[in-house]
N, C-alpha and C positions, 0 to 999 in steps of 0.2 A: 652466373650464380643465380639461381634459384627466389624470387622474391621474399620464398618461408623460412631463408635460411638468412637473410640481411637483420643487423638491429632494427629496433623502431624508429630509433631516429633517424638513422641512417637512410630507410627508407621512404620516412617524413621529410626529409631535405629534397631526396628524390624529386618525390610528388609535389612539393610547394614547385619546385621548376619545370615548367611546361616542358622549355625545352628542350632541357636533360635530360628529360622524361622520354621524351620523342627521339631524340637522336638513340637510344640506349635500347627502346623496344624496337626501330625501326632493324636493327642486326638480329633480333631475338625471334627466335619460333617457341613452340607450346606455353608455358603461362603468359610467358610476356609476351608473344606474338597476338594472343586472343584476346588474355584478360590486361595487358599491359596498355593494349590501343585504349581498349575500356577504360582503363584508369587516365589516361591518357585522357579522354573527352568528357570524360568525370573529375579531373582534380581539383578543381577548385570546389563541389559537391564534397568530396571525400576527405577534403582537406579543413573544410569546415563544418563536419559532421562531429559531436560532440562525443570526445575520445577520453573524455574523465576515467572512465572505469579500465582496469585492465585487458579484459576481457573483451574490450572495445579498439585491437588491432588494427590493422590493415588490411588483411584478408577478410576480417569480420565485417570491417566496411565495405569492402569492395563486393563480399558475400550478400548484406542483404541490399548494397543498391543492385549488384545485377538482378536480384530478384524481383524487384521492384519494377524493374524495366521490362520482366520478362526474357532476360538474357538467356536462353537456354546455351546459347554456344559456349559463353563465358561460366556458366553454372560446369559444366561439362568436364573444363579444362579444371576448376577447383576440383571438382568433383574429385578426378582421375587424379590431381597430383595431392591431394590426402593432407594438405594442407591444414585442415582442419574441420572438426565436425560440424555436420548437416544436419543437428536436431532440431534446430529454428526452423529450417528452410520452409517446412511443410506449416507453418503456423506464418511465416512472413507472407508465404504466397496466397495463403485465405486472408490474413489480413489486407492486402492492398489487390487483391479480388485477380488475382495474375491466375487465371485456371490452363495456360500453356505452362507453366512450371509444375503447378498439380498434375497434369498430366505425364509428364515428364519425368516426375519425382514418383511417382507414389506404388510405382514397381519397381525402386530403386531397395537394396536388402536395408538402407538405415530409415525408411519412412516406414513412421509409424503411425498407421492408421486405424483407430478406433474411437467407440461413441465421441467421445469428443471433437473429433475431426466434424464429422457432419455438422453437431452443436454448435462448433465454431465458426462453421461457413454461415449457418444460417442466422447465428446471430450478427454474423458483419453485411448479410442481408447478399449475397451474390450466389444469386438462383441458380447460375448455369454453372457454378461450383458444388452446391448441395444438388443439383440433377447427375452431375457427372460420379458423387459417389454414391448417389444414389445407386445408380447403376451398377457399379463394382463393387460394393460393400453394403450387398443389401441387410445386412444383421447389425447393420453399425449407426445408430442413432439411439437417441433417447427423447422424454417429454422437452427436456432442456430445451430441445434445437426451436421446437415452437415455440416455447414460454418466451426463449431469447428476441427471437425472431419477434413476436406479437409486442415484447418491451420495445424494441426498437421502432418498430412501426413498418415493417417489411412485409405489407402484405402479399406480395407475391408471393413469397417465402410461403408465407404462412399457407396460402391456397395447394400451394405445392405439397407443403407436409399433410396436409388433412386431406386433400386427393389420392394421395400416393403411397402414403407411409400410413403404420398404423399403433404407432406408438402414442398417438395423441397431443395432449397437454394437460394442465394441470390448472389449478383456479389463480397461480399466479401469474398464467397468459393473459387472462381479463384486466388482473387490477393492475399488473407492470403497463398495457397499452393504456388504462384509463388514466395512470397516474401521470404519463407523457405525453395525454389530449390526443392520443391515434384511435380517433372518432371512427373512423372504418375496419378499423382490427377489430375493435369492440363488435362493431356490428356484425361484420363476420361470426366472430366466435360466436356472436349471441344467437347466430341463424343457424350457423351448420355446426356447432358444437355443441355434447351435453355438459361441460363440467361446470360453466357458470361461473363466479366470481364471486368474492366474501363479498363482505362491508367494508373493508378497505379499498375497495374497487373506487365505490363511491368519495372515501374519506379520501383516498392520494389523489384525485382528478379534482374535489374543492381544494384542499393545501395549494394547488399547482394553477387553480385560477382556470381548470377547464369547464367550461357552463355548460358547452354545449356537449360536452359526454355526462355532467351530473344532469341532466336533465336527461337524456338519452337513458339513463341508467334507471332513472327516478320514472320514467314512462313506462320503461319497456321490463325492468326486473323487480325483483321484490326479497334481494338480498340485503334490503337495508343497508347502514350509515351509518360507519363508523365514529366511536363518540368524539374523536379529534378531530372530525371534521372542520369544524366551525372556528374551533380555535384554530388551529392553521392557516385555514381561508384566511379567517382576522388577522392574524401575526404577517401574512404574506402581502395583505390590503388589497384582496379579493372580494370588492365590494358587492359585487353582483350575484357572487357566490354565496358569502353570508346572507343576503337579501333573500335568493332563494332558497336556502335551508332553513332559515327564518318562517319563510311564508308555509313551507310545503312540508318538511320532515320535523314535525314536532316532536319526535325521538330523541332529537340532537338537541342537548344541553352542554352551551359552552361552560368554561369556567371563568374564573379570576382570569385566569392565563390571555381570556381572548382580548381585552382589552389591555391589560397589562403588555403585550405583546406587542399588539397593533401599535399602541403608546411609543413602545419603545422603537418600533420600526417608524415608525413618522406617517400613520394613516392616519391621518386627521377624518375624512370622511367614514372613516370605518368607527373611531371612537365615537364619533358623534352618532352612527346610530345603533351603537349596541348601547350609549346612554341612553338614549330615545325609546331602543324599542326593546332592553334585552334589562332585569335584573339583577345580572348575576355581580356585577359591578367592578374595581378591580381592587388593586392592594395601593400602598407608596409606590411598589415596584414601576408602576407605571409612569407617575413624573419620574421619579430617580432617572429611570432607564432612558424615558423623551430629553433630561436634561443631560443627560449622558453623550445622548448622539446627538444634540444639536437642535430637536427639532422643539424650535420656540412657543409655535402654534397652536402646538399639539400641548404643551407645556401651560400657556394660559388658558385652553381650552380648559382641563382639567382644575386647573387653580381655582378658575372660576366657577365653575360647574359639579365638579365633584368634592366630596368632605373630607376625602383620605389620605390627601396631601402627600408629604413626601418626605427625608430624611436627609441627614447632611452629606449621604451621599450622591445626593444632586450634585451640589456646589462642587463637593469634590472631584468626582468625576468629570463634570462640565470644564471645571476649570484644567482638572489632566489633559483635556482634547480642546483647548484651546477654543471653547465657545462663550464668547465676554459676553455676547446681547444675552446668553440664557444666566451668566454668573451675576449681571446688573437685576438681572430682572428677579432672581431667587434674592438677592438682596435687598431689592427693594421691594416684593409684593410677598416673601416667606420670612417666615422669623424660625427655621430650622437651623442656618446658621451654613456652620465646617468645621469642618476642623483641620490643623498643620497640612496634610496631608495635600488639600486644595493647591498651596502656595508649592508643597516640595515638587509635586508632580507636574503643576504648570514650568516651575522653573526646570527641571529633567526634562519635559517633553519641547523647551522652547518658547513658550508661548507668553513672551514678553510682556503681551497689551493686558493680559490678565495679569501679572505679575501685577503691575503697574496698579491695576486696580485692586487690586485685594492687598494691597499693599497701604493705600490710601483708605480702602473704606472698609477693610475688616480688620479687627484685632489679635485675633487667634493664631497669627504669622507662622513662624517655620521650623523646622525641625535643625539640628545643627549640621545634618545632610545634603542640608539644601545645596549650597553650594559646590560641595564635592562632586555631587549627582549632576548639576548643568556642566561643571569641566569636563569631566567625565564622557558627558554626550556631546562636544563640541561646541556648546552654546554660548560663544566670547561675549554678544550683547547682554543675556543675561547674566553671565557671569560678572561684566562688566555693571550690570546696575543693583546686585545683592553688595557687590563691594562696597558703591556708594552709600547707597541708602539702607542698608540692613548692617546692623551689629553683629550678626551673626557667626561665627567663628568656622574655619574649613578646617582640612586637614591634609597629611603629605596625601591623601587619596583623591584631594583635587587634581595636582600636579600627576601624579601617578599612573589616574585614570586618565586625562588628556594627553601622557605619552602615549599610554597603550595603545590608545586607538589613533593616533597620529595627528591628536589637533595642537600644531604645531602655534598656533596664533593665541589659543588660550594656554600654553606651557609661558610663552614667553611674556603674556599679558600678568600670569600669575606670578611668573619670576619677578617681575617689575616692579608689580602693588603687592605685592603679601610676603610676608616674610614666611609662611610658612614651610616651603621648602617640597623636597620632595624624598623618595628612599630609595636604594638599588631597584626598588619593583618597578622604578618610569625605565630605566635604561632598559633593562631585561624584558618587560615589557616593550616599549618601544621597538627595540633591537629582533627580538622571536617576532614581532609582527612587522617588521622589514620597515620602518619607518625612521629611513637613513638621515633625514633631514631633522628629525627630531634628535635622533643617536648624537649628529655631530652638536646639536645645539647644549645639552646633558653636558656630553662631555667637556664643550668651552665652559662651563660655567659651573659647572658642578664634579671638579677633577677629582673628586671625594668617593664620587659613585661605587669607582669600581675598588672594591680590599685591596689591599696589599696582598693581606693573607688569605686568597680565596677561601670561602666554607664550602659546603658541601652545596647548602640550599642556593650559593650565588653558580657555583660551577654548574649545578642543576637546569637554573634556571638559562644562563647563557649557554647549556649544549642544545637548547631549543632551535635557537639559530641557527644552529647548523642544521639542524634536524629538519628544517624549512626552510631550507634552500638559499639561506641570504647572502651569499659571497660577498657583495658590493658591502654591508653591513661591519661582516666581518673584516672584512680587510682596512675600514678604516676605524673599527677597534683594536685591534692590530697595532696599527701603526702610531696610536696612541697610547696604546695598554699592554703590560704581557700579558693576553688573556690567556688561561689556560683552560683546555678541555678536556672533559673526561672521553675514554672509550667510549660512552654512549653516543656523543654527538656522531662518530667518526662510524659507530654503526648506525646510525639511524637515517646519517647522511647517505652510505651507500643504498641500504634501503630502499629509500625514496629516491634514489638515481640521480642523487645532484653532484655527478661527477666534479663538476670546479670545487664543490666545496670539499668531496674526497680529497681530491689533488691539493688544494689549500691545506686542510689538518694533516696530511700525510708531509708536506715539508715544514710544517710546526712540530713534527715529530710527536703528534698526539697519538694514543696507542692506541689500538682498536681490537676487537676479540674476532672469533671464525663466525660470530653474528653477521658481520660486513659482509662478506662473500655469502653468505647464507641467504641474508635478505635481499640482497641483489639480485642473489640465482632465483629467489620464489617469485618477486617481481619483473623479471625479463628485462633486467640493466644491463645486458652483454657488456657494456661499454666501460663500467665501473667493472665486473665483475674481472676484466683482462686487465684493466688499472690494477687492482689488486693484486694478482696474479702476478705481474710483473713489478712492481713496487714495493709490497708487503711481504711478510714473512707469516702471519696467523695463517692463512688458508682456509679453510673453511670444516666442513662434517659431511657428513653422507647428509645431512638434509638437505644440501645444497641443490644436488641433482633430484634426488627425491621430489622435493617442493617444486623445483624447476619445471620435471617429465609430467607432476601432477596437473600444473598451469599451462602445459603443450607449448611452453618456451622451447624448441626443440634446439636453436640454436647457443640456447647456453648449454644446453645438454649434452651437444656436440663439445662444445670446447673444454665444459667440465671434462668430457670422459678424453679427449685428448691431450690436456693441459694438465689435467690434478690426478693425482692416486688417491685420493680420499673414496674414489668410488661412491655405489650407493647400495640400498638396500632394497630387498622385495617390493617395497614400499611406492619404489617408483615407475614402476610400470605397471604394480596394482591399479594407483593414480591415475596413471595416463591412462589407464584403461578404460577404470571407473569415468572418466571426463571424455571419453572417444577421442583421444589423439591420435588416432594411428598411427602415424609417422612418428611419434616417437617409440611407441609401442615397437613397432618394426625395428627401431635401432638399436634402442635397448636390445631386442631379441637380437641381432647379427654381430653387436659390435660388445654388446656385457656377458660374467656370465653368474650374476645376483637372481634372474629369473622373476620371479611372481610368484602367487598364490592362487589360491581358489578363491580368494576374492576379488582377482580380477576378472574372472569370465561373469562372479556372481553381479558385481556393479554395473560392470557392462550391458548387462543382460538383461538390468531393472534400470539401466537409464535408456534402454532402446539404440545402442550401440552397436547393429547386425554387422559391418565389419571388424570392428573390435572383436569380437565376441566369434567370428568365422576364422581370421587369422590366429586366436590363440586355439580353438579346433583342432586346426588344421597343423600349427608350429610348436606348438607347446603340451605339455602333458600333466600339467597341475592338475587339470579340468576344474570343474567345479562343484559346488553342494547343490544341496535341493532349492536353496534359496535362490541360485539360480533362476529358476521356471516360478518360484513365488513371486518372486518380485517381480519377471518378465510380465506372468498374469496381473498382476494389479497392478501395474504402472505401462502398460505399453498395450501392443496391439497383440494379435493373432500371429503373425510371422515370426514372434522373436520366440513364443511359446511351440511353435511348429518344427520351428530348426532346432530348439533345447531336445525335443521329443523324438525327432527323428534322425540325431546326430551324435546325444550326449547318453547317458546310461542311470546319472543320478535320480533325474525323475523329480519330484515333487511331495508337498506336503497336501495336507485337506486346505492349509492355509491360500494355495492358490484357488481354484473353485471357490472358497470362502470370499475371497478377497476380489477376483473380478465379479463377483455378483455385487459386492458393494459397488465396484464403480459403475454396475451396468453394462460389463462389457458382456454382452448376451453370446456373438461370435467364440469368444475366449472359452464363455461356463460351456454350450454346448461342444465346442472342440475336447476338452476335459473330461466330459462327461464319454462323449462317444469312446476316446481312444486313451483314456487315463482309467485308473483301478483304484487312485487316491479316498477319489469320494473328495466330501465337505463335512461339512457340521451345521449345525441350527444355526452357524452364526451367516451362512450362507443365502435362506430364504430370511432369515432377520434383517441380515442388511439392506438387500434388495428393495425389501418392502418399507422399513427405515430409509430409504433414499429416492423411492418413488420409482422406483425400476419394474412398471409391471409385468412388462415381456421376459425381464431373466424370473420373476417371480412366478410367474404362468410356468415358465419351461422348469423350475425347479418341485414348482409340485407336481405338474404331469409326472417327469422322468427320475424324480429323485426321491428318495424314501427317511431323509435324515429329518424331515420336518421343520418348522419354528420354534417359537417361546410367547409366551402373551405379551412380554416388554416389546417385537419387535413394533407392535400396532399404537404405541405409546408415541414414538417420534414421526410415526403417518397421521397420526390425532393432530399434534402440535404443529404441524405444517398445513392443517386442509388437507391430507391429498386423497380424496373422495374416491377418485378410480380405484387404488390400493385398499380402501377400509371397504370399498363395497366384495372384490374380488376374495377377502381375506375371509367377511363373515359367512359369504355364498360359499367358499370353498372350504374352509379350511376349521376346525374346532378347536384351534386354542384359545380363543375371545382375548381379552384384554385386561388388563391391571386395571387398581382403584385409581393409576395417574393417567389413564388414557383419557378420561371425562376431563380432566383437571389441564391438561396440555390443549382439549378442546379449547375450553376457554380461554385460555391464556390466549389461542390463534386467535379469538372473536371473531370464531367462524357459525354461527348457528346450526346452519344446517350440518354440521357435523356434530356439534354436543346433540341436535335432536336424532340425530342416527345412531350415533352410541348409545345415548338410553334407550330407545328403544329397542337397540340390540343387548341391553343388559347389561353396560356397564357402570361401572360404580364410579365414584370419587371421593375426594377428600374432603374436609371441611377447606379447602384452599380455594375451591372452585369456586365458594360464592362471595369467600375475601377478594377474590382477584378480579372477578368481573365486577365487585364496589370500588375497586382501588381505578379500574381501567374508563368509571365512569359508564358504563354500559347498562342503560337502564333495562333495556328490550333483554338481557344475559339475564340480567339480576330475576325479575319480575318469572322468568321460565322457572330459574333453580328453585328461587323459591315457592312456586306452583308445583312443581314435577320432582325438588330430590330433598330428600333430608339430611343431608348433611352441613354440616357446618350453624353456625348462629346467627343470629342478627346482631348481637352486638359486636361480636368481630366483623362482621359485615359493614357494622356503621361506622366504626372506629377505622377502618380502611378507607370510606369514602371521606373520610372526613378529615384524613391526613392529608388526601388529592382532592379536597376542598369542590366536592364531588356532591354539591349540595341536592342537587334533584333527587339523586341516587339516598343523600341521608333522609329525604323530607320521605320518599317511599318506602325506606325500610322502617322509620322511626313509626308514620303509620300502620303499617303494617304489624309493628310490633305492639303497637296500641288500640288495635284494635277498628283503629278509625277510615273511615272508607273515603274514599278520596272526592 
């Protein structure tokens, strides 16, 4: 038997045993002969690979470790028995740098290869992957592959793409490597590239504590300093950093935030010298936040030193996180106080020694939660000293909440000293969260729990149980209680595949609907699903197999179509298509005769599905729509749009053309253009240029006559991307909307608001609120030289909400007339 045709479990029993494993492939030829040894000298790998998800099989494991290894022989053997789809394969194998499976794969009909393939190799940084499709697909990258490549720090990479390739990069190559300290990518870019870097360049390399690319940057370029620099640095306790924006870039005006920040992060040396050496000073926020996390230091530093003190959520929070030397010290050097809140939260999060203390020396004690809240969370010692020394009264949401989550030691401490008691919600609770030790202890003591007359909201509550798998649970409520359960549990149970507790409600004779076999079949429970089958009398629906073929469970799909008449609908081999199962696909086709639609070839064929999409061709005769080749073109490669064109008859919309020039795939638009009659629309060189594509954007105004729109130059404004706004205004005469200035700034790119106006475009009155609000003095000081739009008093009323004080003191001059 075939490995793709066993349960999971079935198959997991297997593989936990070496050497059942072994003795079973050593008789076996083709999967087990190849890929069986493999699993074989992998099982305890594959048996401890994390199998949560559905979709996280057997094959799928055995799928991307042999890729990982470079298994070509073992890929082969999957390969050929159709086991299941290869859309991963070609992104596993750039991931873990395997370029013998790239090789391998990537003139296989389901590899899908375009701009993103390259982008992905080079940003995993594996040069002899991005040279190899270099080679073979030479129309297939984009600016990405460098931008990526220069973030990560892969200069090889990068020398590669600016020798070889001529797609470039963009100014987010400069500040992604500045902002990760890859002090040599910088330098590269800055030698053999024109595109330069914002001011963020400089701002994300201070936040991140790299000195020696802000200085690198501060030498060698003159794109300025983003105004969060400083703050950042501060907040992160990049002393060196702050020191030098201090000393060198007088631009940079930190705020409130920089201290406030530092404070709260625990840089003691950083607050000390933005008091020293910096004005802008901080808020409360600053103790609050130092007393919040702990940091004492930094707490009397401030106490003593600064005027602006702090607020009762010091104490309070200090005391939530359990730090007594900062809750002694705000009590006895601040008269802010607390409030309840201090005490409920210490006693919720545990932390006894402040209970203790705020207990003794504050009087503003606790809310009537208190209590409930430490049961709740397991806290018996606290729990235990509110009982003694606090009046304060609990409720059954003590006991309740310490079922639920299984603290067995405060249920029974609370049984003991508090008459308060508890309510069905500790058992039902308890019992749904599998907490058998507490369930029996309820029930000795508390024979009351469970009704007589069950309701609705208690039968509700205990089908949970079942619903999660708790057999051991159940059975010794059972044997205590007639529980009874509604059909839900007994579908929810097959569902989730907890065969004993099927078996368990099915000799309680609980009823259950065609949901049970249904959900079984969508989840691939073979095992429950033939329990049922042979047990039950509901049966299931056509969605059984449906959901099943959709999920490439092909083995319940088998036994659906040979066990059950319920059949299934179109629907299932649409699915299966749509998901590249072939092997089910195939069997549906031989063994049904429900058939499909046109929206299986159309799914297949925009998920990159080439055998899917070949055997319905070639088997079948639904065919399919134009969406077909739309969606092949903006979602896949060249190959699956080449076979639609030179096999199928539907053809295509403008929507394809359209749609690969968004993504960049330049191969795609020129294939369309040559041998397609579609055409596109303006939404076609819009996108392009909207995404930074300037090679489909070149090839669509060479060869195409449909044109642009001025909105497309509005989301190239917004991003920086220089290359595109200079190629758009040299070539092309739509200019740009009054929001192209206004996306400028919003980027805090300069040298693109000073290129737009000079090229004549306008803005809103936005542009100069926005560059007040972003703190940007070096923004602000141009608009209001160079544009007329917008006010000053919205101007100052923005800076003034983000406490943007530099920014208020020059516009308020400005607006008075007074020279600085």
């Amino acid at each position: 038997m075939a490995m793709a045709t066993l349960s999971r479990d079935a198959v997991m029993k297997v593989l936990g045993d070496k050497s059942l494993l072994q003795a079973i492939t050593a008789f076996q030829t083709g999967l087990c002969g190849a890929a069986g040894e493999f699993a074989t000298n992998h099982w305890s790998q594959l048996t401890s690979m994390d199998a949560s998800d559905d979709d996280q099989d057997l094959p799928s494991r055995l799928l991307e470790l042999a890729v990982k290894e470079s298994r070509v022989d073992v890929l082969q053997v999957l390969y050929e028995d159709e086991i299941m789809p290869f859309e991963h394969v070609m992104a596993d194998a750039i991931e873990f740098g395997c370029l013998v499976v790239v090789a391998w794969f990537h003139n296989k009909p389901d590899a899908v290869i375009n701009a993103r393939t390259m982008d992905m190799a080079a940003r995993a940084g594996h040069l002899d992957i991005v040279r190899f499709l270099h080679e073979h697909y030479p129309l297939d990258c984009s600016f990405f592959a460098m931008d990526d490549a220069a973030e990560r720090g892969h200069l090889e990479v990068v020398r590669f793409l600016h020798g070889h390739r001529t797609e470039g990069c963009c100014k987010f190559a400069m500040d992604r490597a500045a902002m990760n300290g890859h002090l040599e990518v910088v330098r590269f870019l800055h030698e053999h590239r024109t595109e330069g870097c914002s001011s963020d360049a400089m701002a994300f390399a201070a936040a991140n504590g790299h000195l020696d690319v802000v200085q690198f940057l501060h030498q060698r370029r003159a794109d300025g300093c983003g105004p969060s620099a400083m703050n950042e640095a501060a907040a992160n306790g990049h002393l060196e950093v702050v020191w030098f924006l201090h000393q060198h870039r007088p631009e940079i005006f930190p705020t409130v935030k920089a201290m406030d920040e530092a404070a709260a992060n625990g840089h003691l040396d950083v607050v000390k010298f933005l008091h020293f050496n910096r004005d802008e000073g901080c808020t409360t926020n600053a103790m609050d936040a130092a007393a919040e996390n702990g940091h004492l230091t930094v707490l009397t530093f401030l106490h003593e030193r600064r005027t602006e003190g702090c607020t009762v959520h010091a104490m309070n929070h200090a005391a939530a996180n359990g730090h007594l030397d900062v809750v002694k010290f705000l009590h006895t050097d601040r008269n802010e106080g607390c409030t309840t809140a201090a005490m409920d939260n210490a006693a919720a999060n545990g932390h006894l020694s402040v209970l203790h203390y705020l207990h003794k020396h504050r009087s503003e004690g606790c809310s009537p939660a208190v209590l409930d809240n430490a049961a709740t969370n397991g806290h018996l010692e606290v729990v235990k000293f509110l009982h003694k020394h606090r009046k304060d009264p609990c409720t059954t949401d003590a006991m309740d909440g310490a079922a639920r989550n299984g603290h067995l030691v405060v249920v029974r401490y609370l049984h003991k000293y508090r008459n308060e008691g508890c309510t069905t919600q500790a058992l039902t609770g308890a019992a749904s969260n599998g907490h058998l030790s507490v369930v029996r202890f309820l029930c000795k003591m508390y024979r009351d729990l469970v009704p007589k007359n069950q309701d609705g909201e208690f039968t509700e509550a205990i089908d949970q149980v079942a619903i999660n798998g708790h057999i051991d649970v159940m059975r010794y409520l059972q044997s205590h209680h007639a529980i009874q359960y509604s059909s839900s549990a007994l579908d929810g149970a097959a569902t989730n595949g907890h065969l004993e507790v099927v078996k368990f409600l099915n000799e309680l004779g609980t009823q259950c609907t065609t949901g049970a076999m249904d959900g079984a079949s969508k989840h691939g429970h073979l095992a429950v699903v033939e329990y049922l089958h042979q047990q039950r009398s509901e049966g299931c629906t056509t969605l059984a197999m449906d959901d099943a073929a959709s999920a490439g469970y092909f083995h319940v799909v088998r036994f659906l179509h040979r066990h059950r008449h319920e059949g299934c609908t179109t629907d299932a081999m649409d699915g299966a298509a749509s998901w590249g199962h072939l092997r089910v696909v195939r069997f549906l086709h031989e063994q049904r005769l429900e058939g499909c639609t046109a929206k299986a070839m159309d799914e297949a064929a925009g998920r990159g599905h080439m055998r899917v999409v070949q055997f319905l061709h070639k088997h079948r005769q639904e065919g399919c729509t134009t969406e077909a080749m739309d969606s092949a073109a903006s979602e896949q490669g060249l190959e699956m749009v080449r076979f639609l064109h030179e096999n199928r008859h539907e053809g295509c919309t403008t929507r394809a053309m359209d749609m690969a020039a968004f993504q960049g795939f330049l191969s795609t638009v020129k294939f369309l253009h040559e041998n397609r009659t579609e055409g596109c629309t303006v939404n076609a060189l819009d996108g392009s240029v909207r995404e930074g594509f300037l090679n489909v954007a070149q090839f669509l105004h060479e060869h195409r006559s449909e044109g642009g729109t001025p909105e497309a130059i509005d989301s190239a404004a917004r991003w920086a991307l220089m290359h595109v706004l200079r190629f758009w205004f040299e070539n092309r005469s739509e200019g740009c909307t009054s929001r192209g200035l206004d996306e400028a700034v919003w980027s805090g790119d300069m040298e693109t608001v000073r290129y737009l106006h000079a090229h004549g475009c306008g803005c809103t009155a936005d542009a100069l609120s926005t560059a007040a609000r972003r703190g940007d003095l070096v923004m602000v000081q141009y608009l209001v030289e160079n544009r007329a739009e917008g006010t000053l008093d919205s101007a100052i009323n923005a800076a003034h909400v983000e406490d943007q004080f530099h920014v208020t003191e020059y516009l308020t001059r400005r607006k008075y007339g007074i020279s600085s």
